[in-house]
MARFIMI-437728 format. One line per field, with one value per atom (N, C-alpha, C, O): residue number from 0; residue in one letter; atom name; x, y, z. Coordinates in Angstrom, 2 decimals, padded with zeros to 5 digits, always signed. Layout:
BEGIN
num	(NUM  ...);
residu	(A  ...);
atome	(CA  ...);
px	(X  ...);
py	(Y  ...);
pz	(Z  ...);
END
This chain:
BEGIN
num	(0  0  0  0  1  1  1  1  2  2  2  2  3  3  3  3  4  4  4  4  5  5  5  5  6  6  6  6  7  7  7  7  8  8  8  8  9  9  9  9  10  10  10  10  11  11  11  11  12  12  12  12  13  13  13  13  14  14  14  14  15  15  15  15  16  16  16  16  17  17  17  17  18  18  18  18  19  19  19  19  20  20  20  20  21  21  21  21  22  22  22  22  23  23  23  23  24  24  24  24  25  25  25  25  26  26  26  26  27  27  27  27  28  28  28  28  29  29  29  29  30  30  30  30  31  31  31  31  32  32  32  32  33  33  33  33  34  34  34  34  35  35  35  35  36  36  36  36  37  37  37  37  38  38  38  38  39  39  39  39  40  40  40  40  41  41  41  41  42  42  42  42  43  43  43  43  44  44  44  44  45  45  45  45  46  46  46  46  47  47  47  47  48  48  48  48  49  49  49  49  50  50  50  50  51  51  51  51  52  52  52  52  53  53  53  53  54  54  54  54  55  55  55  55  56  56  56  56  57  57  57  57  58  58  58  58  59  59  59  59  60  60  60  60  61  61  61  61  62  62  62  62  63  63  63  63  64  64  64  64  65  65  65  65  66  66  66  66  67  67  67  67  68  68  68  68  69  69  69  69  70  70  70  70  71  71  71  71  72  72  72  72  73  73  73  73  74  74  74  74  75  75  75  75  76  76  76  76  77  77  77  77  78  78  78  78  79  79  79  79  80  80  80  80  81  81  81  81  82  82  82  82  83  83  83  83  84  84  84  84  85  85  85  85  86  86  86  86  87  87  87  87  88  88  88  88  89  89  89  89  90  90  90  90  91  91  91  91  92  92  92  92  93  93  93  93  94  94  94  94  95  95  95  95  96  96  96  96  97  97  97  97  98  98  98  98  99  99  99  99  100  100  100  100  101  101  101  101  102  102  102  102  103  103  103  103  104  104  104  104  105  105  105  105  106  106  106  106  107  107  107  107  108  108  108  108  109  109  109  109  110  110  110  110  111  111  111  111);
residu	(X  X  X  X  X  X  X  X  X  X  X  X  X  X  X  X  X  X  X  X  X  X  X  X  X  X  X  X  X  X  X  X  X  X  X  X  X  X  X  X  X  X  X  X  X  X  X  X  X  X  X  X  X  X  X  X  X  X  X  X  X  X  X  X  X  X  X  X  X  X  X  X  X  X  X  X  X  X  X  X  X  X  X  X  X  X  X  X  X  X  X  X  X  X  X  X  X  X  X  X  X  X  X  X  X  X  X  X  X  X  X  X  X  X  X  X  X  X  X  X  X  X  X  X  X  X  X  X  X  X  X  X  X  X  X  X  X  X  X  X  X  X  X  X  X  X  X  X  X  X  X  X  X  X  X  X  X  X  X  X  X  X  X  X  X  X  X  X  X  X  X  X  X  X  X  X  X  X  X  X  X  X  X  X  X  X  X  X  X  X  X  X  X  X  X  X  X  X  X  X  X  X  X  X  X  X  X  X  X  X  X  X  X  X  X  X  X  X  X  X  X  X  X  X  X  X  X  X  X  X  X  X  X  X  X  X  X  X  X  X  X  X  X  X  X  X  X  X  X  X  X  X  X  X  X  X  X  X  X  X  X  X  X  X  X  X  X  X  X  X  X  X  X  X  X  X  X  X  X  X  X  X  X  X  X  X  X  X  X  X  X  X  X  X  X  X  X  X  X  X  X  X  X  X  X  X  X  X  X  X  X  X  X  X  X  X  X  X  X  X  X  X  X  X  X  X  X  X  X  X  X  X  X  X  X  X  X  X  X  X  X  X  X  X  X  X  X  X  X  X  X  X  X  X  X  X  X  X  X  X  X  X  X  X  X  X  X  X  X  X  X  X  X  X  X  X  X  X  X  X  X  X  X  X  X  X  X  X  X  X  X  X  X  X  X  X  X  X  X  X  X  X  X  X  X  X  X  X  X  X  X  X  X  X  X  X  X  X  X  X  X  X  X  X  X  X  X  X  X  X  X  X  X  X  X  X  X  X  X  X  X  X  X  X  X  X  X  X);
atome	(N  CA  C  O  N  CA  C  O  N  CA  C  O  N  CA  C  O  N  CA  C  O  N  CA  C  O  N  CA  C  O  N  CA  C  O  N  CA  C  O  N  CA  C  O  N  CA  C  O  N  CA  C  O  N  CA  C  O  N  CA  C  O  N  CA  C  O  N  CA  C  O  N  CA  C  O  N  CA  C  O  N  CA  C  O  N  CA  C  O  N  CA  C  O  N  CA  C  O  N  CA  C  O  N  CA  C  O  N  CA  C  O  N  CA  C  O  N  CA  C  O  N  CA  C  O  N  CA  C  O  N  CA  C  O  N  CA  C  O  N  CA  C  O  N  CA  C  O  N  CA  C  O  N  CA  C  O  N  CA  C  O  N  CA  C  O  N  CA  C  O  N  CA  C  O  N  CA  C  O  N  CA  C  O  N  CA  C  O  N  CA  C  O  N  CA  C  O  N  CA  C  O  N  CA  C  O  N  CA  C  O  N  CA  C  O  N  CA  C  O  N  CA  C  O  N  CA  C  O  N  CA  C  O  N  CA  C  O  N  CA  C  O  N  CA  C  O  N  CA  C  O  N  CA  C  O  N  CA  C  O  N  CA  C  O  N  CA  C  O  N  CA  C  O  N  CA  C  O  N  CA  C  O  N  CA  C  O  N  CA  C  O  N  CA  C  O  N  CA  C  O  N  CA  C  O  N  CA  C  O  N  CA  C  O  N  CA  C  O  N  CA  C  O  N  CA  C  O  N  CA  C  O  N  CA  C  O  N  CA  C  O  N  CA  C  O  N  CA  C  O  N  CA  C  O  N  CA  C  O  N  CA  C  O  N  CA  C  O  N  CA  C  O  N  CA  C  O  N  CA  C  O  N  CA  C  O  N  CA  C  O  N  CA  C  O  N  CA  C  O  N  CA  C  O  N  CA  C  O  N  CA  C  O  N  CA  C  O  N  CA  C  O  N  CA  C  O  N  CA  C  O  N  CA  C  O  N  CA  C  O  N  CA  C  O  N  CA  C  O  N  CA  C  O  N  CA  C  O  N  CA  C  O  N  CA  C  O  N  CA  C  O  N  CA  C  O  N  CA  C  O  N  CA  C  O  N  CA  C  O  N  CA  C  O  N  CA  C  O  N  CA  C  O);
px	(+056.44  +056.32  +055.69  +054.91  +055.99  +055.55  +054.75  +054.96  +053.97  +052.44  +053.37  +054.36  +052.90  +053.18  +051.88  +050.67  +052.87  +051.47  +051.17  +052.09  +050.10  +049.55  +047.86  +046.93  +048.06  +047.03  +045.86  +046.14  +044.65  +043.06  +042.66  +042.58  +042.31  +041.62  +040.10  +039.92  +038.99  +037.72  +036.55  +036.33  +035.84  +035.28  +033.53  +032.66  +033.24  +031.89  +030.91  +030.67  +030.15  +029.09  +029.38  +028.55  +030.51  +031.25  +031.43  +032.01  +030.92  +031.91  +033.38  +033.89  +033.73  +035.36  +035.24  +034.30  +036.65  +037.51  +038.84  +039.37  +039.19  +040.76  +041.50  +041.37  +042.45  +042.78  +044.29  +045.03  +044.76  +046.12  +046.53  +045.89  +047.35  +048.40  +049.56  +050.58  +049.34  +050.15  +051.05  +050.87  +052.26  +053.64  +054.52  +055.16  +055.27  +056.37  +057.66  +057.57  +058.92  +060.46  +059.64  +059.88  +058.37  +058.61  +057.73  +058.04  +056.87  +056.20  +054.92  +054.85  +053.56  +052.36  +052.29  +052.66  +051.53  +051.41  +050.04  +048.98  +049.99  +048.95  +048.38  +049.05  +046.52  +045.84  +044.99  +044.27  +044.86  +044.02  +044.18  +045.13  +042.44  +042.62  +042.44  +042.11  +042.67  +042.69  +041.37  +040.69  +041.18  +040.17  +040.55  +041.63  +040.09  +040.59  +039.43  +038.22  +039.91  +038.98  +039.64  +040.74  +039.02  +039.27  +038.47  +037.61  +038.57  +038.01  +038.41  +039.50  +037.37  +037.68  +037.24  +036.30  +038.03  +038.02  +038.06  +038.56  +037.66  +037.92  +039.60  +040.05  +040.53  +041.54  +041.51  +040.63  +043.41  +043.83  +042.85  +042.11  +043.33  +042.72  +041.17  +040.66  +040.32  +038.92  +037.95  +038.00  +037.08  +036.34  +035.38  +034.61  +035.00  +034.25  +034.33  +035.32  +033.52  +033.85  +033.23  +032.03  +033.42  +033.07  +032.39  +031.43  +032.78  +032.98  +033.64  +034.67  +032.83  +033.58  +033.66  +032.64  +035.35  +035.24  +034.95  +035.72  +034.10  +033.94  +035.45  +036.12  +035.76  +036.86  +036.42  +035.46  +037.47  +037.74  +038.52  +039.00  +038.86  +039.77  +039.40  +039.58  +038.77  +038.58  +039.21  +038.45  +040.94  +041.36  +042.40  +043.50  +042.40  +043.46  +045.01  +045.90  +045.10  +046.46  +047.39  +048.62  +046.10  +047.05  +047.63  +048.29  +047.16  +047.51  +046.61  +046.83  +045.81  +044.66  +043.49  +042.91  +043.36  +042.56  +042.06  +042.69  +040.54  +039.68  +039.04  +038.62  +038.91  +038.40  +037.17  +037.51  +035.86  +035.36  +035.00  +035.31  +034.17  +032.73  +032.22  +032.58  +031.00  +029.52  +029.36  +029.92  +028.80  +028.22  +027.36  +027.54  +026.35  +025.39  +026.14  +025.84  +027.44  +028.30  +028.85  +028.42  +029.87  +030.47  +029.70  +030.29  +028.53  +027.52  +027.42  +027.26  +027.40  +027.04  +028.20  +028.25  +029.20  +030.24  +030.53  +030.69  +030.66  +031.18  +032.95  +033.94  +032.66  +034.18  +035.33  +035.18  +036.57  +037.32  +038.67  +038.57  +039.21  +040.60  +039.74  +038.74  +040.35  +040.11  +041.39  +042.48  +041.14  +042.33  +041.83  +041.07  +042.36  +042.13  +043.97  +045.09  +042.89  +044.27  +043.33  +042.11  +044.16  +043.72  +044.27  +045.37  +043.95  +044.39  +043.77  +042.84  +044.43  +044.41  +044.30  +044.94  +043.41  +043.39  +042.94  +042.67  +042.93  +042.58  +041.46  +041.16  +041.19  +039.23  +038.91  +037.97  +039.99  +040.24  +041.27  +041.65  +041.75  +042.38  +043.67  +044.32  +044.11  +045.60  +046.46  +047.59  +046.30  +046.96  +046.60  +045.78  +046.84  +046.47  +047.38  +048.33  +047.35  +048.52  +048.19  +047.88  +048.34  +048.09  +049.01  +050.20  +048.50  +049.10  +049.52  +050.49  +048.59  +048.26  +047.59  +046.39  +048.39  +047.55  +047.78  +048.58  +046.97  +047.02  +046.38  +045.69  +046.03  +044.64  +044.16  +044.58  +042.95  +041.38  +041.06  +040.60  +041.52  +040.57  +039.14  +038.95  +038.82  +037.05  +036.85  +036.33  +037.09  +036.44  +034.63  +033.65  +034.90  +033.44  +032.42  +032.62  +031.48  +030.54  +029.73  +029.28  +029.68  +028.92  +027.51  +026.46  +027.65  +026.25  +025.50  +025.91  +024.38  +023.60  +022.00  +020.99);
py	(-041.54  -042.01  -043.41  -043.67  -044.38  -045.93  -045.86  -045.20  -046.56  -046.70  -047.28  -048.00  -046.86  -047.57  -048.34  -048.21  -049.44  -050.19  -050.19  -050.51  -049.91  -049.59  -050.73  -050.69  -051.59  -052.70  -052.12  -051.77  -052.11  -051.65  -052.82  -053.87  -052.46  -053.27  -052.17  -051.01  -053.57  -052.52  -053.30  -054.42  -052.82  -053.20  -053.61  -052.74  -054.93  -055.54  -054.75  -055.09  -053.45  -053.10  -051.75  -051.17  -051.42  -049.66  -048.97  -049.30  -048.06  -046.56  -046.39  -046.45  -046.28  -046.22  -045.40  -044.99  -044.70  -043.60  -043.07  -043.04  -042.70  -042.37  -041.42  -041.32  -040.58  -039.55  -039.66  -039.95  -039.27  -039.28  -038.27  -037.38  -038.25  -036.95  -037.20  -037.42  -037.15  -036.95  -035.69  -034.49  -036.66  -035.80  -035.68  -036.72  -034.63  -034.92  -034.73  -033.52  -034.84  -034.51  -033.90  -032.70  -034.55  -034.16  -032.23  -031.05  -032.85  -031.23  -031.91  -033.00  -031.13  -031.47  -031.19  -030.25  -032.72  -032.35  -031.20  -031.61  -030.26  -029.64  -030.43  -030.78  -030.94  -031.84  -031.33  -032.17  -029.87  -028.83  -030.12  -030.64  -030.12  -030.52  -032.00  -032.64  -032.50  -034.21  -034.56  -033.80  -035.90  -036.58  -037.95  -038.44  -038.41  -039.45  -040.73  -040.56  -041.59  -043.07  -044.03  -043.72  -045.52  -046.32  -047.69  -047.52  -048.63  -050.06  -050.99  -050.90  -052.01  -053.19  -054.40  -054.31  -055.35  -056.40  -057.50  -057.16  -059.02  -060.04  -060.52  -061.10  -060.38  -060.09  -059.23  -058.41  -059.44  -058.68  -058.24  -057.36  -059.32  -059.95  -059.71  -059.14  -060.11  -059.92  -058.69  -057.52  -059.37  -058.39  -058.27  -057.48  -058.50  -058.43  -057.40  -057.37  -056.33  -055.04  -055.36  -055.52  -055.51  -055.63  -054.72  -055.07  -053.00  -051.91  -051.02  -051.04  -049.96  -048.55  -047.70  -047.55  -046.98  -046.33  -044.50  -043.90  -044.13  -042.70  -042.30  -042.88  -041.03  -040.05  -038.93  -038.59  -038.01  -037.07  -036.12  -036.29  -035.10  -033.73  -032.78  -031.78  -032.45  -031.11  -030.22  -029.26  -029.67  -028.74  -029.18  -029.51  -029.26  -029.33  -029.14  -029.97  -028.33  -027.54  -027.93  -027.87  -028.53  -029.23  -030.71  -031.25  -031.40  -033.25  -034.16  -035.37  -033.64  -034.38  -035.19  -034.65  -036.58  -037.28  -037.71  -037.78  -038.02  -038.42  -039.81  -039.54  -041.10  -041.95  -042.86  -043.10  -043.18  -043.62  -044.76  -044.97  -045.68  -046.29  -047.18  -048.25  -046.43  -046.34  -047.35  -048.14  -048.02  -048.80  -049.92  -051.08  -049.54  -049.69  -051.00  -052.19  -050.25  -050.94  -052.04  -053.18  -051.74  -053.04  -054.11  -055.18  -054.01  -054.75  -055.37  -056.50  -055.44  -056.18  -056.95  -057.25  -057.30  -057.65  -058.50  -058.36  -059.72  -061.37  -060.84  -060.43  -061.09  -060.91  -061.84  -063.02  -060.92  -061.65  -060.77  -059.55  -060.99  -060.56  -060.04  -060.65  -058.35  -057.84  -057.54  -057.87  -056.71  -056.30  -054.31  -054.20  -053.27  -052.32  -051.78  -052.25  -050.06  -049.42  -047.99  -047.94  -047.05  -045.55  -044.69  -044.34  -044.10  -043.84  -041.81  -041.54  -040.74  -039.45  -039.69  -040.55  -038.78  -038.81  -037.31  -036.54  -037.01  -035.54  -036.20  -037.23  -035.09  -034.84  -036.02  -036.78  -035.76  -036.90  -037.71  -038.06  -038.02  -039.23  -039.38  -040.42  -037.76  -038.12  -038.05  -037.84  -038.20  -038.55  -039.44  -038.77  -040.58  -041.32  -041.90  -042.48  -041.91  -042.59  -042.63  -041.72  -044.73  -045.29  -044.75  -044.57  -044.48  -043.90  -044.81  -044.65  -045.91  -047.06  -047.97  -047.90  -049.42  -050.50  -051.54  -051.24  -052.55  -053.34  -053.99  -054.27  -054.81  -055.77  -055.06  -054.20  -055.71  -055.10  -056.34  -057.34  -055.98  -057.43  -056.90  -055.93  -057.27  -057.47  -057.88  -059.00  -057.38  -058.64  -058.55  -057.89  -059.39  -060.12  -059.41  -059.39  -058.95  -058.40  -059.55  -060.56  -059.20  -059.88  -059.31  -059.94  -058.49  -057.77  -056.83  -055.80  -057.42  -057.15  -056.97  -056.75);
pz	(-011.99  -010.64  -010.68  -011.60  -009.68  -009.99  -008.69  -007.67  -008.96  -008.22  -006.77  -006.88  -005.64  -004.38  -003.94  -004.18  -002.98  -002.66  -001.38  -000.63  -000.87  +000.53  +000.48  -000.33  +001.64  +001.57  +002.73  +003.88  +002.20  +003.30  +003.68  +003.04  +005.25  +005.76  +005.91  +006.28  +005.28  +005.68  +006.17  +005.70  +007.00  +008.11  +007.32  +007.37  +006.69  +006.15  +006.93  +008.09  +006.25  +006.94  +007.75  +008.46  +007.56  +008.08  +006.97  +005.93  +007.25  +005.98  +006.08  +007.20  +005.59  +004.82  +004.41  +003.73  +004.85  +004.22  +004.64  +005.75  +003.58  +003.88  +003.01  +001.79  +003.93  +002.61  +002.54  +003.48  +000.84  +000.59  +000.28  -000.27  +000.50  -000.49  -000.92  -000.27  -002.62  -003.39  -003.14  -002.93  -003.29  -003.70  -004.00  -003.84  -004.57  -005.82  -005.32  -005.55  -004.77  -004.23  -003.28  -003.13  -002.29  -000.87  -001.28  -001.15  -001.66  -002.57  -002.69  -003.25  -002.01  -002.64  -004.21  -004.91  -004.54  -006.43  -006.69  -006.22  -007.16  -007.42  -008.38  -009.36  -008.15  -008.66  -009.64  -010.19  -010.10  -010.56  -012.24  -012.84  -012.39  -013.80  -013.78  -014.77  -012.65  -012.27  -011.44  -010.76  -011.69  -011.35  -010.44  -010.77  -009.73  -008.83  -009.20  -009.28  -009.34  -009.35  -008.58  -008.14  -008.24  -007.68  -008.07  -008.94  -007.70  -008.32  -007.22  -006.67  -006.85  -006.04  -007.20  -007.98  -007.09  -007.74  -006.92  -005.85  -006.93  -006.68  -006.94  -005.95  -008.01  -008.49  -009.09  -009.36  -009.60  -010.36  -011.70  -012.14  -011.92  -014.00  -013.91  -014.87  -012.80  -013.42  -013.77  -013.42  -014.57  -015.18  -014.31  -014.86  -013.47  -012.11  -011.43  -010.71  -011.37  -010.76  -009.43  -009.66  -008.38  -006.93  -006.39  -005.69  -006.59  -006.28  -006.75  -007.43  -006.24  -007.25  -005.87  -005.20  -005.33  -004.18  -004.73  -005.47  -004.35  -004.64  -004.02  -003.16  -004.85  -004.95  -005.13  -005.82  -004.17  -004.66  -004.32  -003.20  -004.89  -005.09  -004.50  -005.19  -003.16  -002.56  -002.51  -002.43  -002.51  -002.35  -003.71  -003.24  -004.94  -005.73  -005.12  -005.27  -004.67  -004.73  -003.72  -003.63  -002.67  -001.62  -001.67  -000.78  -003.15  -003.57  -002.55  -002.45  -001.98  -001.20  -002.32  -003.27  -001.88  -002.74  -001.28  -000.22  -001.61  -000.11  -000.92  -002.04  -000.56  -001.43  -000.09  +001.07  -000.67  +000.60  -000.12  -001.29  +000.81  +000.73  +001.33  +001.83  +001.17  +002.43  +002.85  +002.08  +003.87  +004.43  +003.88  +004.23  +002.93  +001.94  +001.33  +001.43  +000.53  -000.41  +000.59  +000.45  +001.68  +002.03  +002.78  +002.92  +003.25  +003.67  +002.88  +003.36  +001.48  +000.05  -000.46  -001.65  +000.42  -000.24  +000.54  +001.75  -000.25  +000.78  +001.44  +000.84  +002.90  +003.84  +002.91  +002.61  +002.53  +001.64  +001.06  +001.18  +000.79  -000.11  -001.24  -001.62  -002.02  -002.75  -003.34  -002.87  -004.72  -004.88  -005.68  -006.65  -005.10  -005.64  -006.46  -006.60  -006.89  -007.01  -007.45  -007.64  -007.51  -007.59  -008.41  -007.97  -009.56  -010.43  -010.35  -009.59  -011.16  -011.08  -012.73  -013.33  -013.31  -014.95  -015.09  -014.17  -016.69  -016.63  -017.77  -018.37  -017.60  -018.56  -019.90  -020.13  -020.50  -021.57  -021.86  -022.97  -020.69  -020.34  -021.06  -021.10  -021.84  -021.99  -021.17  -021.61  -019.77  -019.13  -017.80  -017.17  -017.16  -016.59  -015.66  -016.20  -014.35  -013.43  -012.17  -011.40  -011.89  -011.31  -010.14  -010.39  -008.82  -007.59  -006.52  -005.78  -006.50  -005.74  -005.71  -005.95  -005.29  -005.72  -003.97  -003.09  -003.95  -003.02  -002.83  -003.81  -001.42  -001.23  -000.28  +000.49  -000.53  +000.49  +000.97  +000.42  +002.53  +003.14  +003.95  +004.68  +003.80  +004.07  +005.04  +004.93  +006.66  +007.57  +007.82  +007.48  +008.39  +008.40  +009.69  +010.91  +009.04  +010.39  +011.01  +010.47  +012.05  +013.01  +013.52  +013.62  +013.72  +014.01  +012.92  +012.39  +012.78  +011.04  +011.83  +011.15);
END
């Protein structure tokens, strides 16, 4: 399956969150065994980790991935173009696949 791309807008200084579901010919993927991660970057290429969005797998069976983050975190982050993506891996990482990738725009808070 090739990663689709779906672009976040997230609000400098709001909690974020959003949930997906994976699925296969129109079939929830059962996630039993998988782990969900995520990464915000400045770009693609850098080694600059921006952010890390918590994940996770509450009901395996239904392909639900819930990915957030807090308030705390985007308050700390200059208003701007990001770039993420979200990846499902199992315990030791022989298997790994990127689900989704895109940009994160950042708008700008006003009231602090």
């Amino acid at each position: 399956m090739t990663a689709a791309r779906y672009d976040l807008v997230i609000d400098q200084g709001s909690d974020f969150a959003i949930e997906f579901t994976v699925a296969e010919s129109g079939v929830a993927k059962n996630l039993s065994g998988y782990t969900a991660r995520a990464q915000l970057r400045p770009s693609k290429s850098s080694s600059t980790l921006s952010a890390t969005f918590t994940c996770g797998i509450p009901v395996p069976a239904n392909g639900k991935i819930n990915m957030t983050l807090p308030n705390a975190t985007s308050s700390g982050l200059t208003a701007g173009r990001f770039f993420y993506d979200l990846e499902i891996f199992t315990s030791n990482n022989t298997v790994v696949q990127r689900l989704l990738f895109g940009e994160v725009t950042l708008t700008q808070e006003v009231t602090r």
